[in-house]
MIDOGU-926864 format. One record per atom (N, C-alpha, C, CB): residue in one letter; x negated, y, z. Coordinates in pm, whole numbers, plus 50000, padded with zeros to 5 digits. Each point is the difference from the previous one (the first is absolute). Glycine has a CB too. Example, Ala and Ser with C-alpha at 12.3 -4.5 7.8 and 13.67 -1.06 7.14 Angstrom:
2
A486814943150780A500895011950000A499105012050000A501894988350125S498465022249803S499185011950006S500775010950073S498824993749785
END
This chain:
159
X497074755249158X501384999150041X500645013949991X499484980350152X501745018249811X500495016149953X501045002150088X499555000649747X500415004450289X501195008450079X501375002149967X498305010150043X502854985550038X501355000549989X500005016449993X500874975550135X500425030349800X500505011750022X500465003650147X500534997449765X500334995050325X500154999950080X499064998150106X501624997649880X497494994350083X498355001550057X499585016849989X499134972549891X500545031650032X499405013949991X501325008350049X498084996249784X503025002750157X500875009850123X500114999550194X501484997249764X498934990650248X500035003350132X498834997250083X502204997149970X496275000449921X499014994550100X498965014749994X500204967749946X500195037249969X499495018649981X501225003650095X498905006449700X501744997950270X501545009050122X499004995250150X503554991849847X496074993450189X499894998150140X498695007950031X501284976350013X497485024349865X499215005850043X499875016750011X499374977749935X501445027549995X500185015849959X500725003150157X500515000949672X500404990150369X500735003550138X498294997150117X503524987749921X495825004650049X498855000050096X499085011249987X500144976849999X499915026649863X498965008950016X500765017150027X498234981249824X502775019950149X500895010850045X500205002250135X501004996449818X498904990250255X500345001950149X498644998150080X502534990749973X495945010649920X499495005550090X499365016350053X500014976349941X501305031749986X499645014850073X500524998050126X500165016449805X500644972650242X499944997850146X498815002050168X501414986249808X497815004650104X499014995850027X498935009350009X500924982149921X498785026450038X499145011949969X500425011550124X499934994549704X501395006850277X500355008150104X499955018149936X498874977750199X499595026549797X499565010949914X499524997349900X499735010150143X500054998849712X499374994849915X498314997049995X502125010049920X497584980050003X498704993450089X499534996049806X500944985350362X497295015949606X499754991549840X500764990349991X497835002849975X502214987050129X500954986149972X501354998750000X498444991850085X502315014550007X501745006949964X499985015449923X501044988050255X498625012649651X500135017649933X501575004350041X498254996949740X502754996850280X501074999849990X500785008749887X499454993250224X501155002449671X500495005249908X500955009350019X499384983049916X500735030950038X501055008050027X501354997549961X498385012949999X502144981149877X501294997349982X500314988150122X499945007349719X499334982350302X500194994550138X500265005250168X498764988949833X500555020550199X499695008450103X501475004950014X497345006449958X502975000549888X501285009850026X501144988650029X499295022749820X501064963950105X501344990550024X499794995050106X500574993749800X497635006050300X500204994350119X500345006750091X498824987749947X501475027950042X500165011250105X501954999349991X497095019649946X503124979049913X501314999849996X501054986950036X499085017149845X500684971050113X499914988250043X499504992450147X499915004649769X498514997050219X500054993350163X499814987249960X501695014350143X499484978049763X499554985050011X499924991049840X501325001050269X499505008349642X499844996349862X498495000049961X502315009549948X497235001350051X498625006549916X499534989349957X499255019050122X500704969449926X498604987349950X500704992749899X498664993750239X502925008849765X500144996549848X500715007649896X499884980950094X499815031949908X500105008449876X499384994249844X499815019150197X498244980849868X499774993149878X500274989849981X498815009549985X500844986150087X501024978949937X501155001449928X499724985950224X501135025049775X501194998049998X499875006349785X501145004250371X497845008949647X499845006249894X498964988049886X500365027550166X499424965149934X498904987349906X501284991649924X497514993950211X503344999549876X500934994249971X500725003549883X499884996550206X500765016049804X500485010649879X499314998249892X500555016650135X498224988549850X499034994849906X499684988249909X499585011850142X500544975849953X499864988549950X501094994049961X498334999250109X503095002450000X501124995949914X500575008849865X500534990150232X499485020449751X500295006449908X498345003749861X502415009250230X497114992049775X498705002249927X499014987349946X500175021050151X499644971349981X499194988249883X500924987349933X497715003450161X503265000049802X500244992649868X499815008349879X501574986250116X498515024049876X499455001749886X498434998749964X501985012250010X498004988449819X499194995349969X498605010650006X501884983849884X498715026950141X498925009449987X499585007950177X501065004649693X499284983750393X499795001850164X498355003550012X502114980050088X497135017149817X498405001550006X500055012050010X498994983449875X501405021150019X500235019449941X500585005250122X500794999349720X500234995650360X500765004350130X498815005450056X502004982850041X497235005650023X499064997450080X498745013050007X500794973049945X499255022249933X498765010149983X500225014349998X499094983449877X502165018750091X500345014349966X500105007750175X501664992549717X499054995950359X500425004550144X498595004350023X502104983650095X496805006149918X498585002850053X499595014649965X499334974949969X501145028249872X498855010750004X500805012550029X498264989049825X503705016250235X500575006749992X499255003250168X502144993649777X498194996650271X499784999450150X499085000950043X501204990850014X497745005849909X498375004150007X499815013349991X499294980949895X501265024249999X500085014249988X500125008450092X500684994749846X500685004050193X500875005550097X499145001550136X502174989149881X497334997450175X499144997450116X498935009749999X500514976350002X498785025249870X498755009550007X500485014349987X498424982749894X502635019550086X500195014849961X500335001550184X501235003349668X499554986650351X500355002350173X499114999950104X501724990449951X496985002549995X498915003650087X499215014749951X499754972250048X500065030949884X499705013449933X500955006450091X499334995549736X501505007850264X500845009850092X499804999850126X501514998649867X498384991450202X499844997050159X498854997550039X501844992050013X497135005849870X498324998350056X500095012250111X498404991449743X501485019250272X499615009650117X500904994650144X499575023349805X501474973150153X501074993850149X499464989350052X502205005049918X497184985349966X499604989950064X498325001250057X501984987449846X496915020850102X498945004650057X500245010050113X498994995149790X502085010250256X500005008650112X501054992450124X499505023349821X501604969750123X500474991550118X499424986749999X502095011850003X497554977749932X499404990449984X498534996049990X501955001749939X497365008850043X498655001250009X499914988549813X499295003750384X499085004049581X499224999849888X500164984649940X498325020050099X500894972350013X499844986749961X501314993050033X497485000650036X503845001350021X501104993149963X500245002049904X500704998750151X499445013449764X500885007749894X499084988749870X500655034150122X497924964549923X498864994549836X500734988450009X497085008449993X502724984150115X500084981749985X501684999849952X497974988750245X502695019249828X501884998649932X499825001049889X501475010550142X498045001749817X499754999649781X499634989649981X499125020349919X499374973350095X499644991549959X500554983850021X498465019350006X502284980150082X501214989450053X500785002049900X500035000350247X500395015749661X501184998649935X499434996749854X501555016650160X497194990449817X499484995749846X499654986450019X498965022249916X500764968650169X499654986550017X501334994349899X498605000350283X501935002249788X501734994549979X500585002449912X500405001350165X499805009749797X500895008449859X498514989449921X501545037350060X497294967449913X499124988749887X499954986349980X498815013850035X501544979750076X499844984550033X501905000949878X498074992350377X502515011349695X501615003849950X499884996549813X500585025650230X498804985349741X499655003849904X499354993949878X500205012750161X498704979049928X499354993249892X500514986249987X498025013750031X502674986250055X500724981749993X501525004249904X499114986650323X501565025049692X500945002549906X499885002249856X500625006650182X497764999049773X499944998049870X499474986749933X499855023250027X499354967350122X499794987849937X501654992549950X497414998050168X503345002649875X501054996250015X500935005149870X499404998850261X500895011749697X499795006449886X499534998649863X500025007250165X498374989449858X499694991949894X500334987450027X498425013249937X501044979050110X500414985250009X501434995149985X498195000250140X502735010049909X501775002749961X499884986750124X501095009549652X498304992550427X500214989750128X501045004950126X497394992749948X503594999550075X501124999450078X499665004050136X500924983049859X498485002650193X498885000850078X499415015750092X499604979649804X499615018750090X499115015649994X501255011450032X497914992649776X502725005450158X500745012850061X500294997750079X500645008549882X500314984150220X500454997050111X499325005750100X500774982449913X497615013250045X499255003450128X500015015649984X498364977350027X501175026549884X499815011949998X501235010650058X498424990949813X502715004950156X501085007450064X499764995250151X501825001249785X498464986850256X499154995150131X499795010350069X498854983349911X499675020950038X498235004550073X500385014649969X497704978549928X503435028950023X500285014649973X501235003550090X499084999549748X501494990250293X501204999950112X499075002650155X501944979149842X497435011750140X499014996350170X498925014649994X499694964549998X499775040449898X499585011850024X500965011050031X498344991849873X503105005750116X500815012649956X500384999250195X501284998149642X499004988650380X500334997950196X498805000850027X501924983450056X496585017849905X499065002850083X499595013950028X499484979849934X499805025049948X499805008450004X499635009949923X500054988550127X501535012449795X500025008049877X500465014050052X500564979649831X499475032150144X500175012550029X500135001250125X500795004249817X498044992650253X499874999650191X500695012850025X497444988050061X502625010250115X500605013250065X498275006850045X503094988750126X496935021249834X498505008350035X500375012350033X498494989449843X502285011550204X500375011250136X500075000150131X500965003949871X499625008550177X499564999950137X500744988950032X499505023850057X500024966850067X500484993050143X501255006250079X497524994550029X503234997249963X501245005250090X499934999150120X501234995249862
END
């Protein structure tokens, strides 16, 4: 069974707002809330938007980007810009996050983020080859929910 457009828009938006609103829940950053820094900063400024920034930037995405025909190439290209980006940003803050966050938060967050950026990754080039619709969807999906989980965590000091 394949999925409505409107299925994958507002049934991704509801989950990107769940998984965004749980840096709530965490309170401090914790392996299971990393809490994302572009999140951290719209929830300090906001207060009550933050949980749907990304939903809102998913939305953007899907209404404007997957009709075209080359949304795979989108897909994949976002994964590996943002993949990039993520590792160069942990490279910089590895010492912030081993001295305010301690050793083994800072490993399992990487490895929470290479889980994700790869899972991301390898379903966007199946998708790619296969030129599957589908496949991409998810993959933009599963690169959104890493991006509200725990893509470029906060690994600094505690306020």
């Amino acid at each position: 069974m394949e999925l409505s457009q409107k299925q994958w828009m507002y049934g991704g938006a509801i989950l990107l707002a769940a998984v965004s609103a749980t840096i709530v829940l965490g309170g401090v950053p914790n392996v299971w809330v990393p809490m994302p820094l572009p999140i951290v900063i719209v929830a300090f400024i906001t207060l009550v938007l933050f949980p749907f920034i990304t939903p809102a930037l998913y939305l953007l995405v899907l209404k404007f980007l997957s009709p075209s025909h080359h949304f795979d190439k989108i897909v994949l290209g976002l994964i590996i810009v943002l993949g990039v980006l993520n590792t160069m940003y942990f490279q910089g803050s590895w010492d912030y996050g081993v001295k305010y966050q301690g050793q083994e938060h800072t490993k399992i967050v990487a490895i929470e983020n290479i889980v994700g950026f790869s899972i991301s990754l390898v379903i966007a080039l199946a998708a790619f080859l296969k030129k599957s619709k589908p496949l991409a969807l998810s993959a933009n999906l599963l690169l959104f929910v890493v991006l509200s989980w725990c893509a470029f965590p906060y690994l600094g000091e505690l306020p």
